[in-house]
N, C-alpha and C positions, 0 to 999 in steps of 0.2 A: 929265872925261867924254869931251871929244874925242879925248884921248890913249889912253884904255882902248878906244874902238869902232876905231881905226888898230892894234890892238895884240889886237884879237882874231880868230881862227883859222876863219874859215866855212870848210867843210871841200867846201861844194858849188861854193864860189865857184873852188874851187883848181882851175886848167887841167888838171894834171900828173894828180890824181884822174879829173876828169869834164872829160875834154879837150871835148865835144862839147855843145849846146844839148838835145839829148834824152836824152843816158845823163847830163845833171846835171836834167833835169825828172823823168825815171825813178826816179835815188837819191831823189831829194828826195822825190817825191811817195808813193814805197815807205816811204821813213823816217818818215815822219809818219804814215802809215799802221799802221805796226809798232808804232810808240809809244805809239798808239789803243791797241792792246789788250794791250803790255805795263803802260804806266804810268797809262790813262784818258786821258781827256783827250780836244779835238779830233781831226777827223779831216781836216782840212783846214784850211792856213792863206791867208792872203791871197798871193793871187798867184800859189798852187802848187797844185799840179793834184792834181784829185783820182782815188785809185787803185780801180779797181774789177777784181773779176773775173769773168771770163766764164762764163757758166752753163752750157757747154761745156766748159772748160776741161781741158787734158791738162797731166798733170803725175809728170814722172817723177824720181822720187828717191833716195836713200838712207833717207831717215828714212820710219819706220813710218807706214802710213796704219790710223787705225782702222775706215775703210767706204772701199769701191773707189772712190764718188765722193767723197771727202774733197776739200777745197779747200785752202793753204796755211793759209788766216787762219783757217777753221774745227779744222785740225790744232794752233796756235800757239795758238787759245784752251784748248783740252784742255792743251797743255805746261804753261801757265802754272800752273794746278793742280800741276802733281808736281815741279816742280822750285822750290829754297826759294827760287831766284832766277834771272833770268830778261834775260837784253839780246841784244838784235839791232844791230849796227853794216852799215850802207850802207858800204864804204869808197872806192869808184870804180863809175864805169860807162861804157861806151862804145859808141857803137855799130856794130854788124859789118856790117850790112846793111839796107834801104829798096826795099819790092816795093811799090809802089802803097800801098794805104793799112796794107799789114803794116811792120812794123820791128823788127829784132832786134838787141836789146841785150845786151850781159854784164855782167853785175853781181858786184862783190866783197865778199862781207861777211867777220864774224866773228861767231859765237854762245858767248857765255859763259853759263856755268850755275852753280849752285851744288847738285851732288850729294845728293837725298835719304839720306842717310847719314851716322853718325854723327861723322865729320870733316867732312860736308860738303864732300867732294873738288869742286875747284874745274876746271872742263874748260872745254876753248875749241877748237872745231869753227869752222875754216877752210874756205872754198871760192866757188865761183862758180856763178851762175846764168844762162841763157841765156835769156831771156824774148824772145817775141815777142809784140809789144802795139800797139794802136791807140792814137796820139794824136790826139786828137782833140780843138785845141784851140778849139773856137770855141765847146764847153761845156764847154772846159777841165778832162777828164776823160782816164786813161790805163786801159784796158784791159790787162788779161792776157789770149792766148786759151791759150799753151803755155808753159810752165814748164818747166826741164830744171835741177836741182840735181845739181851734184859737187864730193865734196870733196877738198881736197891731199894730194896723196899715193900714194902707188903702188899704192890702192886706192880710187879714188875712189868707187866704190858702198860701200864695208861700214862703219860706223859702228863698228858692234863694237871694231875693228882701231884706230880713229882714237880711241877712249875708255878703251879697257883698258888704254893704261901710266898714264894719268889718274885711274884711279878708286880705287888702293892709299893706302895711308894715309903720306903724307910725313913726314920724321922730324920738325918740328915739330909736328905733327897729333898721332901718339902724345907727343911731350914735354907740350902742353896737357893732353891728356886724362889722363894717368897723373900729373898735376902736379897736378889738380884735388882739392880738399878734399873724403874723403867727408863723408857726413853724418854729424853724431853721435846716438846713441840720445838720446831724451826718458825721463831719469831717472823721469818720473812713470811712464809706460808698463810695467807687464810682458809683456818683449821674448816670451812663451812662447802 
């Protein structure tokens, strides 16, 4: 037991990821957050702070809002719905700047999906986010109040551009599908 916990990979613990004490409470407390409404589950664990957003909140994106006041986690509960499958990875964070009780962090994720379609084209939407949040740890709680998402690439606003070599049907994809057994008629049935 003591050789597998020396031998496994915390990913918040790693300097190189979350060089700083607040963009590794930021990922952390973001990821556990995400998790809440990808997989259920808690929304807060021991010792990490919990995420909340501002009822103010500006949030400028690439990805579709479906009402002008949309929030990120209210937007991420609708996704969950259309997409057959669904993860948000925290990959680092760090932070850029501290104005009095503001602080502004960057965040790197990755969002993997799995294509409402009948391959099921598999996409992974790269990029970073600039959040400026209140930590406020003495109830141990991180606010959102502005959100700024962009993604890699020489377009970083257009979504469209970062999905559509992704969404074609890869040569395994058709070899499954045109591999697969139709079905046979039921002899008892007349097919007419």
């Amino acid at each position: 037991k003591e050789a597998e916990k020396e031998m496994e990979y915390k990913r918040f613990e790693d300097e190189g990821a979350f060089g700083d004490e607040l963009g590794k409470r930021v990922g952390e407390s973001l990821q556990i957050a995400l998790n809440a409404i990808l997989y259920g589950g808690q929304t807060n664990e021991d010792g990490v702070a919990v995420w909340k957003e501002d009822s103010a909140l500006k949030w400028v994106t690439p990805f579709g809002k479906k009402s002008g006041n949309a929030s990120p986690f209210k937007e991420l509960k609708e996704a969950t719905s259309f997409y057959n499958k669904l993860d948000i990875a925290i990959l680092s964070g760090k932070t850029i700047k501290s104005e009095g009780k503001f602080s502004t962090v960057e965040i790197r994720w990755d969002i993997g999906a799995l294509w409402p379609n009948p391959w099921e084209s598999r996409v992974l939407l790269t990029g970073t986010s600039i959040l400026t949040v209140v930590d406020d740890k003495a109830s141990n709680t991180i606010t959102v109040v502005k959100q700024e998402d962009r993604l890699d690439g020489s377009s970083p606003m257009d979504v469209v551009s970062s999905l559509s070599s992704q969404l074609s049907p890869r040569f395994w994809d058709i070899y499954h599908i045109g591999m697969t057994p139709s079905t046979e008629l039921d002899p008892r049935f007349d097919p007419s």
